[in-house]
N, C-alpha and C positions, 0 to 999 in steps of 0.2 A: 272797305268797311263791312262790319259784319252787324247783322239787326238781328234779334227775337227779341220775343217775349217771354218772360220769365214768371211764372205764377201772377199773368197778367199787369207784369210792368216792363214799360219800353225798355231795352237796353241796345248802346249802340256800343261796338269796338272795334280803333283804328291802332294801327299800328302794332310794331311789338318794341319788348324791353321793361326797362323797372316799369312798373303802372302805375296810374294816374286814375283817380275816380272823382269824375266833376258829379256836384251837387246843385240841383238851381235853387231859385226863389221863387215864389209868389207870384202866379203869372206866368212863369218861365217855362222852361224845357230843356231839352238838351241844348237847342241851340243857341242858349245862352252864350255857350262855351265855343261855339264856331269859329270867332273871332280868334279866339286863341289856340287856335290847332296847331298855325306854325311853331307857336311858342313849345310846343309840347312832340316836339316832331324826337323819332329815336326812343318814343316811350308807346307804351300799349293804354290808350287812352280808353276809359269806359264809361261813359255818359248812360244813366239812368233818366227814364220822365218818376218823378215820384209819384205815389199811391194818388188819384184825382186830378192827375195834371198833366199835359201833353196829348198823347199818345197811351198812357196809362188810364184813362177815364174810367175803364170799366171795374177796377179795384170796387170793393163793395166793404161797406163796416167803418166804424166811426177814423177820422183822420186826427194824428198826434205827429207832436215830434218825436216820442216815445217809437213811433209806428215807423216815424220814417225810418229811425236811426234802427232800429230791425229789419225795416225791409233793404238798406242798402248792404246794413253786414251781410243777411242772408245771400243778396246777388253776390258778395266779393266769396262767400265761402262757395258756392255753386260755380264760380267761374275759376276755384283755387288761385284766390287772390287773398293773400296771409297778411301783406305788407303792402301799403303804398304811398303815395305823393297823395294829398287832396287838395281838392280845389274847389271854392263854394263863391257864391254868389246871394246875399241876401238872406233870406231865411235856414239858404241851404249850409249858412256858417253855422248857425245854433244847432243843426245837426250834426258838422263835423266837429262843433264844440263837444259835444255830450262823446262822440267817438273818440276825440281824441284825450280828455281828463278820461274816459273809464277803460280805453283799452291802449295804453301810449304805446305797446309793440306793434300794432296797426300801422302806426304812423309814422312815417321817413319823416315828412315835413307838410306845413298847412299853408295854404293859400286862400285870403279871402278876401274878396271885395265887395266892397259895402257891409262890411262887417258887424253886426249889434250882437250884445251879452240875449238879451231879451229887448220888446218890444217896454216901452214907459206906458204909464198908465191910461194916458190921455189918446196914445196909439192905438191900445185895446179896444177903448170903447171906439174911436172910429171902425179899424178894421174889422169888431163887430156889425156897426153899423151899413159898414160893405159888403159885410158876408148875407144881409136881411138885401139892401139892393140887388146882388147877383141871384137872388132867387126870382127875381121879374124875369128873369129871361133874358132873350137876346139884349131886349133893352135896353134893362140895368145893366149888361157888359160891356156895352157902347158909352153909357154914363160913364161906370165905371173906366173905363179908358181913357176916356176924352177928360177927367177929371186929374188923373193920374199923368197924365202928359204934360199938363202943367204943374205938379206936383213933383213929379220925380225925376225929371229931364231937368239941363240946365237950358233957360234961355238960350244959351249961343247956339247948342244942341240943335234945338228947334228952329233958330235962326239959319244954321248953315250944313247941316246935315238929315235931309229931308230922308233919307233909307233908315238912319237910327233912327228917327221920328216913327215911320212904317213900322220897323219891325216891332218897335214895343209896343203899337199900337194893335199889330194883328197877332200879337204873342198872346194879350190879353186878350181880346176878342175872340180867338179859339180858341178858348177856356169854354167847357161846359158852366153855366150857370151855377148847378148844385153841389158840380165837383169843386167849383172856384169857392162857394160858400165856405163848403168844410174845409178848403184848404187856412181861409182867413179864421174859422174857428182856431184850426190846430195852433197858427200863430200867435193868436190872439192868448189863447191858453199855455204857451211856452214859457216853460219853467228854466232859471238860468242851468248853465253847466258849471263845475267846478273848473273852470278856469286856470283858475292858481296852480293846478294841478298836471298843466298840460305841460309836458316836457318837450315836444318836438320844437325845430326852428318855424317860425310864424311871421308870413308876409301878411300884412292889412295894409287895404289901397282904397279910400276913398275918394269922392269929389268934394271940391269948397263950398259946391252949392247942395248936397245929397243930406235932405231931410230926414232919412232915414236912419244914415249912421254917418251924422256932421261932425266934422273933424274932431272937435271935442271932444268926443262921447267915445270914437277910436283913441285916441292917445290916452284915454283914461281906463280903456279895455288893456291897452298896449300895459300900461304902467301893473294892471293886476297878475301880469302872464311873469310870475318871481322863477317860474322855475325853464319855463323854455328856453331851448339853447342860445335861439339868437330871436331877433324881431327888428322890425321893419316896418317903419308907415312912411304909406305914400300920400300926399295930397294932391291931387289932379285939377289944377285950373278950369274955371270957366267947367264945371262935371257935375253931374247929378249923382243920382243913386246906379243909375245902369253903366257902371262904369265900363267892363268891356266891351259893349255896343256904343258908348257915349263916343270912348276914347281906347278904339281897338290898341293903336300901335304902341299908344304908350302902355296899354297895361299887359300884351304880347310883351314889351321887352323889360318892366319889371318882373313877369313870371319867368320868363327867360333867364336872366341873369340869377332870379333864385336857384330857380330847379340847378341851374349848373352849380351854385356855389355849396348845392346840397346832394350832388349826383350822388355820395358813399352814403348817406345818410341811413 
């Protein structure tokens, strides 16, 4: 594995071969995507913290998905990455959303789990009201965690897998306070992508129980994608919103089976 920092944002990269650039969510980091490394083995994996988040905290200046979706082209043109695979998790789909409608030579194929167009109205004004709690400090990200575990975890989750339980739990908690705010702003302020627009093939994988982007709300993303080559929804039993932490193996060998059915891509 190789690490820098790139105009003050984490970047990790494993392997070599076509590439692969995961994207997180809200919360998240690279190591979102841990879970799915074997999945991705034979490819040159590049795991970004985005602007506020992880490993990245010291980023300075207001946070957008506009911002993201710049700072991650800039990393793939800096590391001469023309073309890749993506892979997002939560928030970090609305950014491969806007990547993949405005630049489709970018993109072989997309992968997303826990997938939303945008956040609904009634989301905004929470995840605003998260981004006012994470400014208490330690505190409010303890709130915030312990809120969110029952929120975005599936019962069984929490019931029988006490390490996914931890990890989301300490993923959030070391979040900076201020930097976790503006991240819930930029959210909060995301504007949809054109969609319709996206041409590449499109895996969506969520959970039955994932509040975020409940199965509905994917199949009716799925029905808007008239022009991508191929697509795919998954629905994950007994799963929340953190699907490859909820339910590593199964969404390791949905990603698997894509990436392969899309290797000329």
């Amino acid at each position: 594995m190789r690490f820098q920092i790139i105009d003050r944002i984490a970047v990790e990269e494993d392997g070599e071969g076509p590439a692969i650039v995961c994207v997180h969510g809200l919360g998240g980091s690279s190591n979102t995507f841990t879970p799915l490394m074997p999945a991705m083995a034979r490819h040159r994996v590049i795991r970004l913290d985005l602007p506020g988040s992880g490993r990245s905290q010291r980023a300075e200046g207001g946070l957008t998905i506009e911002r993201y979706v710049a700072t991650t082209l800039d990393i793939c043109d800096r590391l001469n990455v023309l073309r890749a695979h993506w892979v997002g998790h939560s928030m970090g789909n609305i950014v491969l959303q806007h990547i993949a409608a405005a630049h489709p030579k970018r993109v072989a194929s997309l992968a997303m789990f826990g997938p939303l167009i945008t956040p609904p109205d009634a989301a905004r004004t929470a995840i605003q009201a998260r981004a006012a709690k994470a400014r208490e400090g330690a505190s409010g990200m303890q709130e915030i965690a312990q809120a969110l575990l029952q929120a975005s975890i599936s019962a069984d989750t929490r019931a029988r897998l006490p390490i996914a339980v931890a990890y989301v739990r300490e993923s959030l908690m070391r979040q900076e306070g201020e930097n976790y705010a503006r991240s819930c702003e930029a959210l909060a302020a995301a504007q949809p992508a054109a969609v319709e627009n996206i041409e590449a093939p499109v895996l969506l994988v969520t959970g039955d129980e994932d509040g975020v982007a409940p199965p509905q709300a994917v199949r009716a993303m799925a029905d808007r994608l008239h022009r991508a080559a191929s697509k795919r929804v998954v629905v994950l039993p007994r799963c929340g919103h953190w699907t490859p932490i909820e339910r590593p193996e199964e969404c390791a060998r949905e990603l698997r089976d894509f990436l392969a059915s899309n290797a000329r891509s």
